[in-house]
N, C-alpha and C positions, 0 to 999 in steps of 0.2 A: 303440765298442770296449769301454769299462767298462760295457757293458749285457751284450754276450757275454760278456765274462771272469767277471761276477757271476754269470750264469745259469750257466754250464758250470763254473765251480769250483765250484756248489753244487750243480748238477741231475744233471753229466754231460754228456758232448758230444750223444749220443742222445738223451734225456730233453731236449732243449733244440731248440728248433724257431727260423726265422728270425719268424714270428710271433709267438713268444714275446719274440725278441728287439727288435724292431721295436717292440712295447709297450710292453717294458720300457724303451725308449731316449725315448722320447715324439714322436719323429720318424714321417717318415708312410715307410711302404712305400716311396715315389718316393725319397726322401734315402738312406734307406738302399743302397736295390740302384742306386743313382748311385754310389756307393763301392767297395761288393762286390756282384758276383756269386754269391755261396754263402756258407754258414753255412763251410764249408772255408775259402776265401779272407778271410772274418774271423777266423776265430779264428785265420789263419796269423797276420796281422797282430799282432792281439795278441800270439801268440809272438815275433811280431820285435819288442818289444817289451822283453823278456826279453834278448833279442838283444844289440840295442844297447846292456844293459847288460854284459854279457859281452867286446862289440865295446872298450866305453870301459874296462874294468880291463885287459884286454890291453896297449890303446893308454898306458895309466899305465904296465904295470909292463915294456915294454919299451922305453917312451922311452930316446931318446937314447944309444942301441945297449946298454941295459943288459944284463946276461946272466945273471938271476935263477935261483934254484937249483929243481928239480922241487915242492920243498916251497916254498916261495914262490911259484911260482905258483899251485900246488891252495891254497895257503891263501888265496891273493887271489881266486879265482874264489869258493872259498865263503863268503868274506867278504862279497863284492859278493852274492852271494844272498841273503843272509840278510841284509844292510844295503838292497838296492834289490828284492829282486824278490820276496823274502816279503811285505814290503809294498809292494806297487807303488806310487810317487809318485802317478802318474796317472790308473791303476783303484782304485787302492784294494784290489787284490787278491792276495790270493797265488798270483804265477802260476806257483809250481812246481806246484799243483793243475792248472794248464792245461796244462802241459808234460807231465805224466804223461797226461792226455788225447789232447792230440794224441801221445805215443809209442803208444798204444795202439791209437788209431786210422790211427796211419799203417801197421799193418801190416794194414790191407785196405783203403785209399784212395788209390788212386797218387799223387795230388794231393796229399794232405800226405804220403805214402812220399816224395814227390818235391823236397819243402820240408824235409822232416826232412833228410834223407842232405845235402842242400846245407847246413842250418846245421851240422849233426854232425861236416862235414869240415871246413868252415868253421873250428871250436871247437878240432878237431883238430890241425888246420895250424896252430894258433897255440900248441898245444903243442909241435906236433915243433917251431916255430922256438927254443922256450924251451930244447930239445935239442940244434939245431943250435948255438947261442948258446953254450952250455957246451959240448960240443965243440971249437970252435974255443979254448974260452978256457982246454982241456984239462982241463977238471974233468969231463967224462963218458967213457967210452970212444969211442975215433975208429970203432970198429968197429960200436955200436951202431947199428940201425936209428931215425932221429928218426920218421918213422911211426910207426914200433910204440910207443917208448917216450910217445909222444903220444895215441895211442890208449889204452894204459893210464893213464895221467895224468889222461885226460878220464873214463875209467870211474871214478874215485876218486871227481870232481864229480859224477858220475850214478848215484853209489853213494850217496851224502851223500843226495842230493835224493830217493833212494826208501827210508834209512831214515827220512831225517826222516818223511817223509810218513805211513810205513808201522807204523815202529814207538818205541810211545809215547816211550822213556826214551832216545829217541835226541840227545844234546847236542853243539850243534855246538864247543865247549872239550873236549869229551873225545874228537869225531871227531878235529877236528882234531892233539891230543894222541897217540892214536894213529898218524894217518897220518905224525906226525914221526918218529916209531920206526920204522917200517915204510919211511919211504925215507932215513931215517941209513945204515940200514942196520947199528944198534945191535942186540946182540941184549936182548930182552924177556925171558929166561930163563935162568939162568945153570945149569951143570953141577953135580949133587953130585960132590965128588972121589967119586974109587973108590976 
């Protein structure tokens, strides 16, 4: 798995071949496809990878029926990013580079289309819980949809991971700085009198 992740954060999912990676791991042909059947089905793994760390800040910042604010949780998801999955403990890799891979390629691979949509609801659902949680505890509107408001939640974290990626002077103290403005619900700009 940190032979894939190395090869495909650096090469490209395409540019990277299971031969390539198979070299690169120093293992024989037989070890490997005893594991995985396709260069897809590895590099899923490796994203569950990424996962599990997503799966474990969830499981922290909702212990014990807590009912954590929308900006507490986007701050703890991008914290857990940038603390475990930029550098991966156990690849070594920064697997938001993989994650932007497999998004790209799962929209013409059903198999990871298929992998994708399950972790994305997965990610989801654990924001609308952060929704549901302050609804009941009356600090969000009883009327709001926790879907939707979870869905935009999660686009903030997937917002984060393709400026970082994308563009240079993007800093996750000044992301995160803004996104606390942006769901205070503060306003950023105040009125000249008239």
């Amino acid at each position: 798995m940190a032979a894939a992740a190395r090869l495909v954060a650096t090469n490209g999912f395409h540019a990277t071949s299971m031969a390539d990676i198979i070299s690169e791991s120093g293992l024989s042909a037989g070890a490997v496809y005893r594991y995985f059947r396709s260069k897809e089905e590895l590099i899923g793994s490796v994203a569950e990878t990424a996962l599990s760390t997503a799966d474990e800040a969830f499981a922290d910042l909702l212990a014990d029926g807590a009912t954590p604010s929308p900006e507490q949780a986007v701050t703890a998801m991008i914290t857990a990013i940038t603390d475990r999955i930029v550098c991966d403990p156990v690849t070594g890799i920064d697997l938001t580079r993989i994650g932007m891979q497999v998004w790209s390629e799962a929209l013409r691979n059903p198999e990871l289309s298929a992998r994708a949509n399950e972790v994305y609801r997965r990610l989801r659902g654990n924001f609308a819980e952060v929704v549901r949680r302050r609804q009941a505890a009356g600090t969000l509107p009883a009327d709001a949809d926790p879907e939707q408001v979870g869905a935009a939640m999660l686009s903030l974290v997937q917002g984060f991971i393709l400026q970082r990626l994308l563009v240079t002077d993007t800093d996750t103290g000044g992301y995160l700085a803004g996104m606390r403005v942006l769901l205070s619900g503060t306003p950023v700009f105040s009125r000249a009198a008239d």
